[in-house]
N, C-alpha and C positions, 0 to 999 in steps of 0.2 A: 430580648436577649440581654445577660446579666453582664458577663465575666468578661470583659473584652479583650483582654489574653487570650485563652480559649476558642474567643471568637474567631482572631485575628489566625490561631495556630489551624482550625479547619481552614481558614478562605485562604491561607497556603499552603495548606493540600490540596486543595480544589487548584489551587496556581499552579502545584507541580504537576498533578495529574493532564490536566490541560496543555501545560508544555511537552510533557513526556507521551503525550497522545498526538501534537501536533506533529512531532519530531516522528514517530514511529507511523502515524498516518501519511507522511509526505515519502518517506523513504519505501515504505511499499508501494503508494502509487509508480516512486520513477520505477521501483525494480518490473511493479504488473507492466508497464510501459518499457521496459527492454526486453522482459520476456514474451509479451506478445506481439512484437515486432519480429523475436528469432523463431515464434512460434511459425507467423506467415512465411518468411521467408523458408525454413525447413518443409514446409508444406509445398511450397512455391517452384520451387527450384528443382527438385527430383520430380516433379509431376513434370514443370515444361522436357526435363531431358529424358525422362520415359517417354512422353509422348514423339519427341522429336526423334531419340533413338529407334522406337517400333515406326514410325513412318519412317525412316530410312532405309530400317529393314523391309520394307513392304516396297519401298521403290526401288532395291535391288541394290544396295550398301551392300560393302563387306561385313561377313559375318561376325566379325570382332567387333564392331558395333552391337549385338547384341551383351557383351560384358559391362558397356555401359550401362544399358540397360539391367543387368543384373544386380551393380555398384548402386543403381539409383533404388532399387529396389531393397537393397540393404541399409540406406542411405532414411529409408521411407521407416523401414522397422526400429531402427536406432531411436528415430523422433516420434514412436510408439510408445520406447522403453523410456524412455527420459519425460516426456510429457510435457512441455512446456505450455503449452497453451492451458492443461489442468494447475499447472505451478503458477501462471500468470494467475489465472482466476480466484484461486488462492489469497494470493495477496492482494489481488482486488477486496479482495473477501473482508482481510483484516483491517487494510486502507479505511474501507467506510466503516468497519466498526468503531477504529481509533478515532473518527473525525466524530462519529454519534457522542464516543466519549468527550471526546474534548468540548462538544458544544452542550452537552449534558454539564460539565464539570462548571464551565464559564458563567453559563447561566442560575446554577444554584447558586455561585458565590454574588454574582453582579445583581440579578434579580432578585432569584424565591424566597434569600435567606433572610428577608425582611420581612417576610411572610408566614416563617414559621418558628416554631420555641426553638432554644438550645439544645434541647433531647435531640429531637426531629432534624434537627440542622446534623449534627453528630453523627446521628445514622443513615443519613444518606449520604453523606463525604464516607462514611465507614463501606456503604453499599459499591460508592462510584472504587473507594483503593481495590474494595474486593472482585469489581467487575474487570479496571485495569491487570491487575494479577492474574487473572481468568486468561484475559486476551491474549497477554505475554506469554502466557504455556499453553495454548493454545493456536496461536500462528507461527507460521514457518519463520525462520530466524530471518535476520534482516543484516546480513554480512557481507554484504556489497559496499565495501568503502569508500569509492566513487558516489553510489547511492546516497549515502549518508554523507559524505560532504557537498553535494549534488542540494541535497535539501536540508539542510543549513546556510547554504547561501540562500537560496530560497526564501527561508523561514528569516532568515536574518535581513531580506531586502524587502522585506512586509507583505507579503505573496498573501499570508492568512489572512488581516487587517481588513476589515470592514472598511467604507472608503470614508465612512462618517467617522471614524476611530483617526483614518491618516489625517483628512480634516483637520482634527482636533489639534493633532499634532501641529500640522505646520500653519494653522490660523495662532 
């Protein structure tokens, strides 16, 4: 590799990609993990009180006990419409692709890029912007602002960090 300008301007974009992949893959993981948390719980909770409401009625409850049961049943079709456990899966979806990027992105600039010409280096930093832009309009937004300061602290207390990387640091 020639131009070490050039050189240095790809292996930080390969830096920002990998950031901007770590940042976007932690904040979908917390959001897949609140929404399939509200997933169970929506599933959870109108199943116990349909069931506990029809056994009421069957052990001879008053019959206004059955509008519970109607409520939970409406209760049941609302978390049809809304979908969260599809929206959690979602962002599970996006979570590992942002993580593939980021450790695709890492490993050209720290590894391969010793290993291959200036062209070659070029166009696969060009592949990895074009895959990140891909990802970005193609996953569900990520606008949970608890989420995203959630994983910032995270990302900021070494969460990612190989433990031979922390090592380094504090030897």
């Amino acid at each position: 590799m020639k131009n070490s300008a050039k050189i240095q301007n790809l292996i930080n974009e390969c830096r920002q990609i990998e950031e901007d992949s770590t940042y976007n893959a932690e904040v979908h993981h917390i959001i897949t993990h609140k929404l399939s948390i509200k997933a169970f719980w929506f599933k959870l909770i109108p199943a116990i009180i349909t069931v506990s409401s029809a056994f009421g009625l069957i052990i001879g409850a008053p019959n206004w006990i059955s509008w519970i049961t109607l409520i939970t049943g409406l209760i049941t079709m609302v978390n049809i419409f809304i979908e969260p456990e599809k929206k959690s899966k979602d962002h599970l979806f996006a979570a590992k692709n942002f993580t593939v990027l980021k450790h695709e992105s890492r490993s050209l600039y720290e590894t391969f890029k010793e290993f291959i010409d200036e062209t070659e280096f070029y166009n696969s930093v060009k592949r990895l912007r074009e895959k990140y832009n891909l990802l970005v309009q193609c996953t569900p937004p990520t606008d949970d602002k608890k989420a995203l300061e959630e994983a910032r602290k995270r990302i900021r207390e070494g969460i990612h960090k190989a433990d031979f990387r922390l090592e380094d640091t504090i030897a």
